[in-house]
C-alpha positions as CSV (number, residue, x, y, z in Angstrom):
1,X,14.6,8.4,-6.8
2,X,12.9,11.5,-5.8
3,X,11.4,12.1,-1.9
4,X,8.0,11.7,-3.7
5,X,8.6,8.3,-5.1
6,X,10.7,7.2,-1.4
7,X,7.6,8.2,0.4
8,X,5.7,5.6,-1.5
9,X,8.4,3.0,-1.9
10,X,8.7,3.6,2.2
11,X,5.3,2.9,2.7
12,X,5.0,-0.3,0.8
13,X,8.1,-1.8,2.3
14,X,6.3,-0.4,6.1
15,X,2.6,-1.9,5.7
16,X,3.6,-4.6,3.1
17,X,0.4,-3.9,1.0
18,X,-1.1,-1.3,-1.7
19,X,-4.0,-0.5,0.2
20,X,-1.9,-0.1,3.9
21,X,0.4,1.9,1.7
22,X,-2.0,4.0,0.2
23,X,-4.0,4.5,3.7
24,X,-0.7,6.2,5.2
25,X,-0.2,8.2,2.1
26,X,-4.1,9.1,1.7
27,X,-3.8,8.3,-1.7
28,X,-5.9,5.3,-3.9
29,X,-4.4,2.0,-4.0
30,X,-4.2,1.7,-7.9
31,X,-1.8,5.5,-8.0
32,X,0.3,3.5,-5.5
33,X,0.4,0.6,-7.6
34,X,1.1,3.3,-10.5
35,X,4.0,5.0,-8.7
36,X,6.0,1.8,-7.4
37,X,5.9,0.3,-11.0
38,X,7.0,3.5,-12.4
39,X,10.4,3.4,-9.9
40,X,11.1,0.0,-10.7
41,X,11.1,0.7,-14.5
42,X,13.4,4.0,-13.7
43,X,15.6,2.0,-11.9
44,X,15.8,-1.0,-14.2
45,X,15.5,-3.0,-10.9
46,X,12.7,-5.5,-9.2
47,X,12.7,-4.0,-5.8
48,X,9.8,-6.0,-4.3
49,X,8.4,-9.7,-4.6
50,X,4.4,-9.9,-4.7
51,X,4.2,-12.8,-2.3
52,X,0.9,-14.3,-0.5
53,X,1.9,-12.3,3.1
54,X,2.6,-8.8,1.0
55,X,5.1,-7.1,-0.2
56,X,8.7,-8.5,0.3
57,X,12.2,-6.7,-1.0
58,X,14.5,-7.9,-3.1
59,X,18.0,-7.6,-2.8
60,X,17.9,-4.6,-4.7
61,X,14.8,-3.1,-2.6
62,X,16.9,-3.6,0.1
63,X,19.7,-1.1,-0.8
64,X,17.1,1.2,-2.6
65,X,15.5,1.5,1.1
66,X,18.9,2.5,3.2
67,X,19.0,5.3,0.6
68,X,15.1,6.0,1.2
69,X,15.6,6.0,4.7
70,X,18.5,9.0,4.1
71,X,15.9,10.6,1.9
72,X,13.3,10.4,5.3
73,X,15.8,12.2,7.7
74,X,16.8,14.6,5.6
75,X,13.3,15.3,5.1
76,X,12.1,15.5,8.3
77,X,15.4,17.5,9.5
78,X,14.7,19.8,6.9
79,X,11.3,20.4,8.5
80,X,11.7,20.5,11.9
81,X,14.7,23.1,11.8
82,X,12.5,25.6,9.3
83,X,10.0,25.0,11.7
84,X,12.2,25.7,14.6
85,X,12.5,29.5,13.4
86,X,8.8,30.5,12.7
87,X,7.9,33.1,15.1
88,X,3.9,33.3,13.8
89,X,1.4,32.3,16.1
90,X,-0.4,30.3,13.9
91,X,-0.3,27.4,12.2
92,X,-0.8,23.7,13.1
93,X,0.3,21.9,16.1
94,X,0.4,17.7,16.3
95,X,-0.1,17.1,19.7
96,X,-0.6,13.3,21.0
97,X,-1.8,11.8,24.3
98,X,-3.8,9.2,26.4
99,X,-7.7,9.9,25.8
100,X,-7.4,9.9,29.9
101,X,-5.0,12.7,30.0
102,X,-6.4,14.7,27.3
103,X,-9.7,15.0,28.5
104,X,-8.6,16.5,32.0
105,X,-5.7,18.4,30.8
106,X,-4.8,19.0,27.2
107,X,-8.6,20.2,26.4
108,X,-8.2,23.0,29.0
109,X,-5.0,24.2,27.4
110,X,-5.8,23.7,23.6
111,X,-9.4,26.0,25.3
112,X,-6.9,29.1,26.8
113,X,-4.5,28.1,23.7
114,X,-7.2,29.4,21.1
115,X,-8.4,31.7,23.5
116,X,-5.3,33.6,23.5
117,X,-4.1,33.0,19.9
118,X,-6.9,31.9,17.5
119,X,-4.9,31.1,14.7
120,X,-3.0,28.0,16.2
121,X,-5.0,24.6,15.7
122,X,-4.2,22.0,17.2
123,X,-4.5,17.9,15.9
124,X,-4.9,15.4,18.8
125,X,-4.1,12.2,18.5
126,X,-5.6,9.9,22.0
127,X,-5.5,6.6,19.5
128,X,-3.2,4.0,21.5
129,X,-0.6,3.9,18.7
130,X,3.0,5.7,19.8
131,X,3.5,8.3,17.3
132,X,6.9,8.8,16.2
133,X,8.3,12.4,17.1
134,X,11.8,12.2,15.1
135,X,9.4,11.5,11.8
136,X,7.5,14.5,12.2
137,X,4.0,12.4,13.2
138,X,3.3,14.7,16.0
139,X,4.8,17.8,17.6
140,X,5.0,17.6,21.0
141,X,3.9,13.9,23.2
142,X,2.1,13.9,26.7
143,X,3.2,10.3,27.5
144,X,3.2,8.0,30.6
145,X,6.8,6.7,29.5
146,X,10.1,8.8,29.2
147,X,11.9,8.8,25.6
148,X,15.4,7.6,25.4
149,X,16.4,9.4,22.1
150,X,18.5,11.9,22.7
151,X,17.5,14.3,19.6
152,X,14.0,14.7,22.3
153,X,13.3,16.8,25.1
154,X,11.4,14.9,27.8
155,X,9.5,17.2,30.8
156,X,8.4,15.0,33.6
157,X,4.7,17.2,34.3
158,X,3.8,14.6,37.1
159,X,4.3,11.7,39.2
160,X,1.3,9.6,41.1
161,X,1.1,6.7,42.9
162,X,-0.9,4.1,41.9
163,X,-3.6,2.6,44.1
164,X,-6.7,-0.4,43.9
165,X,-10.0,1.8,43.6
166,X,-13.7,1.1,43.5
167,X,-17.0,2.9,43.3
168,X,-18.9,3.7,46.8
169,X,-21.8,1.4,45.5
170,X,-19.6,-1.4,44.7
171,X,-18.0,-1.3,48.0
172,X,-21.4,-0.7,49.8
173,X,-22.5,-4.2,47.5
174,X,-19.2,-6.2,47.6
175,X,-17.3,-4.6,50.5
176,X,-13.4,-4.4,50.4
177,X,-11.4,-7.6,49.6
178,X,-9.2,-8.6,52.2
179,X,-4.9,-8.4,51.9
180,X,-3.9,-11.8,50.6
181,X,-7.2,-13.4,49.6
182,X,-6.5,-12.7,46.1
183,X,-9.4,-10.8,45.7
184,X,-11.8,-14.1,46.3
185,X,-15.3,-12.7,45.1
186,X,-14.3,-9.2,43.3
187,X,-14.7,-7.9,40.6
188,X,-11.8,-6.9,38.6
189,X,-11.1,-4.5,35.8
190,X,-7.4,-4.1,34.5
191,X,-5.5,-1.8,31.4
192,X,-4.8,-4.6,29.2
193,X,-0.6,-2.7,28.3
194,X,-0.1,-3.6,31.9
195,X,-2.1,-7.3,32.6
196,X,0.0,-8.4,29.4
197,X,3.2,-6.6,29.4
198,X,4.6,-7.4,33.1
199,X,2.7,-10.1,34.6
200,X,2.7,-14.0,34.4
201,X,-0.1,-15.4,32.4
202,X,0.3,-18.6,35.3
203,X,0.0,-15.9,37.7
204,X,-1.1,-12.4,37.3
205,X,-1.1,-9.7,40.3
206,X,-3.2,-6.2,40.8
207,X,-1.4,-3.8,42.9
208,X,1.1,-6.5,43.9
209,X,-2.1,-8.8,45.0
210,X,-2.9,-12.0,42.9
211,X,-6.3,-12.1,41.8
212,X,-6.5,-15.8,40.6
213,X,-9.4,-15.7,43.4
214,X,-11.1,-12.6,41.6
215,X,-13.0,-12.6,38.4
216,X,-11.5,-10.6,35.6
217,X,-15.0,-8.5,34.2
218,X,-12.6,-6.6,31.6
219,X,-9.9,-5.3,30.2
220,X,-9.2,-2.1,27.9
221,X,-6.8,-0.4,26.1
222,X,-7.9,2.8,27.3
223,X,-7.2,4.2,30.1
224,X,-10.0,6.9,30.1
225,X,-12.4,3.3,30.0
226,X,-10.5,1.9,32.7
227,X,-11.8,5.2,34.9
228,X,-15.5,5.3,33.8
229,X,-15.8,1.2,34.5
230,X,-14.6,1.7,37.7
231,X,-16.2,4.7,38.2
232,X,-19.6,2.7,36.7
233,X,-19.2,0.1,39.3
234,X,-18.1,-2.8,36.9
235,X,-14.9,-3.9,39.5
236,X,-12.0,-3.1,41.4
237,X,-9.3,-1.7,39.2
238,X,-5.9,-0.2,39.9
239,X,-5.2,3.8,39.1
240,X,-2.9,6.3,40.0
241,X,-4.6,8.5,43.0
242,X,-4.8,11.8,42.0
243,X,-7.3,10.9,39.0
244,X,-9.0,8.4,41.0
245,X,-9.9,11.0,43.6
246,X,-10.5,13.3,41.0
247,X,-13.2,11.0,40.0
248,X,-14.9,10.5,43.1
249,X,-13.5,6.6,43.6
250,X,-12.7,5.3,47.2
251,X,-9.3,4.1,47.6
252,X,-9.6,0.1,48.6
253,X,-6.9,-0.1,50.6
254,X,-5.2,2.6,52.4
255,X,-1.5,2.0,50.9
256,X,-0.8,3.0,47.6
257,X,0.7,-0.3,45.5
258,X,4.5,-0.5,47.2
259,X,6.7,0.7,43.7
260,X,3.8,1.6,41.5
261,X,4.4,5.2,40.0
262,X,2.2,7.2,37.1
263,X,4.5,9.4,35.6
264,X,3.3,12.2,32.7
265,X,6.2,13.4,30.5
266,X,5.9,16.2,28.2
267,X,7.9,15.5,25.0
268,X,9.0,17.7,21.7
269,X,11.9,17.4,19.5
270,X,15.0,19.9,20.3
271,X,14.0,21.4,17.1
272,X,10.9,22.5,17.7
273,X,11.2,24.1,21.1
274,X,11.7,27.4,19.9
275,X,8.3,27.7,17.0
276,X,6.4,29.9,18.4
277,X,2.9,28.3,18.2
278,X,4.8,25.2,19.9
279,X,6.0,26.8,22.9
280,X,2.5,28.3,23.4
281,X,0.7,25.0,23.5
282,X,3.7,23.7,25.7
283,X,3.2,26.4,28.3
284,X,-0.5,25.8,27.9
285,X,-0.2,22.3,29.1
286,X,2.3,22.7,31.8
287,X,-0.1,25.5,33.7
288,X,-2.8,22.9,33.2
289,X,-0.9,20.8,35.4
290,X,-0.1,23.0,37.5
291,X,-1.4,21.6,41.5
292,X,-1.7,18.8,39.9
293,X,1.4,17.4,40.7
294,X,2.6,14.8,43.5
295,X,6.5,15.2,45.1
296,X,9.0,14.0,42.3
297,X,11.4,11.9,45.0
């Protein structure tokens, strides 16, 4: 098995299907279909069963893929160290993020970034998927959540409380809810990762406040949406402060939620830190966050 055929046989065994596969490879579902009957005939061995949910692996696919799965790291490994010693300042740079974050942050550091060395471009991913940085699917991460792999390098770039914030003319409609009536005729939007991740279905809270009371108008998966429907007026909806003021919103209540922390983490794999196109765009994002930062206690 050669690192071309793995990459295929990977991809099967990942999205269960020719035409996931071939999506992640960019190639046509019949040259995948091709290329995985071509291994099994080199290897004499059935390695998947065609079943109505997808792909499955046979017994044998499962040994072929711990070997696949060396092929990957080495790969990758092989990449990120070449990588680690290019000193041009050009090239590509896989940079991922929050839509939210990128648009007030990463946009004016990939702007100085090119205006100081044309050559580098830079791919930005804001979709909600996490990429993997250990597999080489992005570069360097701007995340709200700190890595626990110890092959990554996590910069904490900022830390905000979070706070319940509405639009001037829905306050001047609606008014303010009052503490402890569980928001009884608000409005409510909410960032769906948090509504389903870490509170009861029987009993759901906003900023530590139940809102069976309220009326939930939406909820997105994007926290760039969360700001513009708050900022549109649709509801109340809980955001860290220093974007919310950014924004123009009006803090509801004059505590931030009691526990309730935004933190921004700059990530990149140990190595990568020292390719030269990387460590521009890394020092072009942490200036761009520069005064924008709350105390780190």
């Amino acid at each position: 098995m050669n690192w071309d055929d793995a990459r295929v046989f990977l991809a099967v065994e990942r999205e269960k299907t020719l035409r996931g596969a071939a999506r992640t490879l960019n190639l046509d579902q019949a040259t995948v279909g091709r290329r995985i009957a071509a291994l099994e005939h080199a290897l004499r061995a059935t390695l998947f069963l065609r079943t109505s949910e997808g792909y499955a692996l046979t017994a044998a696919g499962e040994t072929a893929l711990r070997s696949a799965e060396k092929m990957e790291h080495s790969a990758h490994e092989l990449v990120r160290q070449t990588q680690g010693t290019d000193t041009r300042l050009a090239g590509d740079v896989r940079v991922t993020s929050t839509d939210s974050i990128a648009l007030d942050f990463l946009l004016p550091a990939i702007e100085r970034l090119h205006a100081a060395h044309p050559e580098v471009r830079v791919l930005l991913d804001t979709s909600t998927r996490m990429l993997n940085l250990a597999k080489r699917e992005a570069d360097i991460a701007v995340r709200s959540v700190r890595p626990d792999n110890p092959d990554l390098i996590a910069r904490r770039l900022a830390r905000w409380p979070m706070a319940l914030f509405a639009s001037a003319a829905y306050l001047e409609q609606h008014g303010k809810p009052a503490p402890g009536s569980a928001f009884e005729g608000h409005d409510l939007v909410v960032y769906q990762g948090n509504w389903t991740g870490s509170r009861s279905p029987t009993s759901p809270t906003l900023a530590g406040e139940p809102t069976h009371a309220g009326r939930i108008v939406s909820t997105f998966n994007s926290s760039l949406m969360l700001r513009t429907a708050v900022k549109a007026g649709l509801g109340i909806g809980e955001l860290p402060i220093h974007l919310a003021e950014h924004d123009g919103l009006v803090q509801v209540w004059p505590e931030p939620a009691r526990g309730a922390v935004y933190e921004i983490w700059l990530v990149t794999h140990q190595d990568l830190r020292h390719t030269a196109r990387i460590a521009a765009m890394i020092d072009g994002i942490v200036s761009a966050f520069e005064g924008h930062t709350a105390p780190t206690k």
